[in-house]
Backbone as JSON, one array per atom type, in Angstrom:
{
  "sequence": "XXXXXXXXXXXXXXXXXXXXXXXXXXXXXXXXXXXXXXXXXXXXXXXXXXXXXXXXXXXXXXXXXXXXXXXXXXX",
  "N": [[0.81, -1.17, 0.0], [1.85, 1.02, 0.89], [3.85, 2.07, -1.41], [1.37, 2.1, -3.76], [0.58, 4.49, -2.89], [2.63, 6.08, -2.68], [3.06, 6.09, -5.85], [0.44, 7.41, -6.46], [0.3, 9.71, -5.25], [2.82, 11.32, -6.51], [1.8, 11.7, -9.08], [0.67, 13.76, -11.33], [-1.57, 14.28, -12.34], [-3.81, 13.21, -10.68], [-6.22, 14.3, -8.4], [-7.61, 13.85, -6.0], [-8.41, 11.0, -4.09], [-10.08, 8.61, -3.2], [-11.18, 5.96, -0.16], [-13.15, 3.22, 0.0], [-14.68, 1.19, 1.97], [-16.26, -2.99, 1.84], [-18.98, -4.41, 2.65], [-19.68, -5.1, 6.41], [-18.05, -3.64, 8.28], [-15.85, -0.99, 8.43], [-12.54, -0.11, 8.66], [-9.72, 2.15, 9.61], [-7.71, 1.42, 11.23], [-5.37, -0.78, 12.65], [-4.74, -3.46, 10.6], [-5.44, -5.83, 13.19], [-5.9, -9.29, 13.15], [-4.26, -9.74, 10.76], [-1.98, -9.19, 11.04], [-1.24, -10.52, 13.42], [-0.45, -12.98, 12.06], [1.79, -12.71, 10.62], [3.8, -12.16, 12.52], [5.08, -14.73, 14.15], [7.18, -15.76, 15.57], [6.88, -13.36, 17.67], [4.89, -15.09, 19.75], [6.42, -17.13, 20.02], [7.82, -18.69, 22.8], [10.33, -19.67, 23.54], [11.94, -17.74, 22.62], [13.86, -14.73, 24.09], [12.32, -12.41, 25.48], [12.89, -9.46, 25.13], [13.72, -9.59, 22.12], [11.27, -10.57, 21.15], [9.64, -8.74, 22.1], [10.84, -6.65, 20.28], [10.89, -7.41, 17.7], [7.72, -7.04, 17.12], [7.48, -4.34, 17.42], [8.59, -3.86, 15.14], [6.67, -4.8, 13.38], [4.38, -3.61, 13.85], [5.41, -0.87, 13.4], [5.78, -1.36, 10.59], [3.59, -1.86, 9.03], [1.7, 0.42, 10.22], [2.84, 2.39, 8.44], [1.59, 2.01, 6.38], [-0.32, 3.35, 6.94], [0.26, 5.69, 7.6], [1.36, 6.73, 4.92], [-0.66, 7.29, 3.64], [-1.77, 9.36, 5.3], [0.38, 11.17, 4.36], [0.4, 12.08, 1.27], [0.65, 13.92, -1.2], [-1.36, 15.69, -2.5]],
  "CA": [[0.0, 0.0, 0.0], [3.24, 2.34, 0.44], [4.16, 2.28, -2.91], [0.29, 2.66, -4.72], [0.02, 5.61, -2.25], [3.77, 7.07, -3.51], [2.86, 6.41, -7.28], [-0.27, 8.46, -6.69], [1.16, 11.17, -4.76], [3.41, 11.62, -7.35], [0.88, 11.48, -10.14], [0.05, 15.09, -11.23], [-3.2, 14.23, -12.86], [-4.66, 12.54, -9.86], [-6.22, 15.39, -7.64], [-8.28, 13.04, -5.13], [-8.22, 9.54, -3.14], [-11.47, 7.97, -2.65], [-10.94, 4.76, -0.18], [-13.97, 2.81, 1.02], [-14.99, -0.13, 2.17], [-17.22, -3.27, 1.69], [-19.27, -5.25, 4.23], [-20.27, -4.54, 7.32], [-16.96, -2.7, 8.9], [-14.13, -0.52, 7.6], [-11.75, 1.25, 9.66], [-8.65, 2.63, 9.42], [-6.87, 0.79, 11.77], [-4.24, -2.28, 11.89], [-5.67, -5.14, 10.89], [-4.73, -7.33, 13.89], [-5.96, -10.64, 12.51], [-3.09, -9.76, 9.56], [-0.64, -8.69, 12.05], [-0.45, -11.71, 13.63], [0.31, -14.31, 10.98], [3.28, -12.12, 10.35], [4.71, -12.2, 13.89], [5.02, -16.0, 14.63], [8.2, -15.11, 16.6], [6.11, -12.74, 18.98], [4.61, -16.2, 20.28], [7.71, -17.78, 20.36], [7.96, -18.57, 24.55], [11.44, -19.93, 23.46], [13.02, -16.6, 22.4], [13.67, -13.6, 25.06], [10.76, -11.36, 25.66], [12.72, -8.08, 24.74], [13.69, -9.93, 21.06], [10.19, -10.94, 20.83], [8.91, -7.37, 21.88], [11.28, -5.54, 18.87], [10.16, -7.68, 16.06], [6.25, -6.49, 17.32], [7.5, -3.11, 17.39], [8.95, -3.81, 13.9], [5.61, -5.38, 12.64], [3.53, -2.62, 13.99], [5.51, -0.15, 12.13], [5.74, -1.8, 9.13], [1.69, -1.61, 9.67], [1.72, 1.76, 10.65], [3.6, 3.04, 7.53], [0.51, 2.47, 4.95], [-1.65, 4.66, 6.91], [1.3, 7.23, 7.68], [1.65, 7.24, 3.82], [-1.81, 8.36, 3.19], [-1.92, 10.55, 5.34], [1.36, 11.82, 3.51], [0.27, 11.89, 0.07], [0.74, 15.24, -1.43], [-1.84, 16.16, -3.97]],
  "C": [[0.87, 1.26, 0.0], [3.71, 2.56, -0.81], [3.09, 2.62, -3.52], [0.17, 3.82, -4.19], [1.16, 7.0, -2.88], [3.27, 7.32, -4.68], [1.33, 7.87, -7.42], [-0.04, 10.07, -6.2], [1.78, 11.8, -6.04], [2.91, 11.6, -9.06], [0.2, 13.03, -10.34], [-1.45, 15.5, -11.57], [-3.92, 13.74, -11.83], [-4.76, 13.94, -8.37], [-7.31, 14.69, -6.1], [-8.22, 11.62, -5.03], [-9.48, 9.52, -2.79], [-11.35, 6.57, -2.1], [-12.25, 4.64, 0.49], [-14.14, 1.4, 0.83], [-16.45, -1.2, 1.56], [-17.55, -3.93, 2.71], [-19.33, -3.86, 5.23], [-19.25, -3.47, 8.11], [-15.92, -2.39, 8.24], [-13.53, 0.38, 8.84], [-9.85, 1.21, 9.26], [-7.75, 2.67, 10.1], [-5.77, 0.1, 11.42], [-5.26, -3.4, 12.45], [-4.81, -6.38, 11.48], [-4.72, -8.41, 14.07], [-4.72, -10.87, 11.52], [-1.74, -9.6, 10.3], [-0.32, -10.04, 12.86], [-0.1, -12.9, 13.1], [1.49, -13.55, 10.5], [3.93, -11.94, 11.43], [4.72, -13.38, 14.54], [5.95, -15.86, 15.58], [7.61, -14.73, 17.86], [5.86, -14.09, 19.73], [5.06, -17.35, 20.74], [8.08, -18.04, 22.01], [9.63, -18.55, 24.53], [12.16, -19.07, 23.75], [12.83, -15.77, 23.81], [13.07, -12.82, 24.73], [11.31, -9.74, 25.22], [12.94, -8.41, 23.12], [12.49, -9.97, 20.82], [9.31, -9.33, 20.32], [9.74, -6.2, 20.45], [10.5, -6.23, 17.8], [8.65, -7.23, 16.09], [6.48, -5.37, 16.97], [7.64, -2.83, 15.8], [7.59, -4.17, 12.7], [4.76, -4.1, 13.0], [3.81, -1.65, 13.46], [5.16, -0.15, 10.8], [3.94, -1.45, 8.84], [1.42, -0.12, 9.64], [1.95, 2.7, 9.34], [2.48, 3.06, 6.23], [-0.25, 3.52, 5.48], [-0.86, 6.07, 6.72], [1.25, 7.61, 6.36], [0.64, 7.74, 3.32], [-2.1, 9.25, 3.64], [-1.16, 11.99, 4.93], [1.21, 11.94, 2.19], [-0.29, 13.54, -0.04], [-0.05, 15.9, -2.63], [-2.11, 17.74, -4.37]]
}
């Protein structure tokens, strides 16, 4: 989503962003059903709890960074 959000930013003909949803809920959150099949680690008991807690921090960015980019998109 960081990259379709750059290309349009940077798109001089495109003067508006229309995102919506379908179904019953949209929000503009992190989707934390998606967030955790990408942090298997986090759940990890094995590893140490401050390793565990960066790669979260690292997943929640990564997360974080599509919305940051829309709300950065410069039209």
């Amino acid at each position: 989503m960081v990259e379709c959000f750059e290309a349009l930013g940077s798109d001089s003909d495109i003067r508006a962003i229309v995102i919506s949803g379908r179904g019953k809920l949209f929000t503009g959150g992190l989707d934390l059903m998606a967030m955790m099949n990408d942090m298997p680690d986090f759940f990890d008991t094995s590893k140490e709890v401050a390793r565990r807690a960066k790669g979260l921090h690292k997943t929640i960015q990564d997360f974080q960074q599509s919305f940051t980019q829309i709300e950065e998109v410069d039209l």
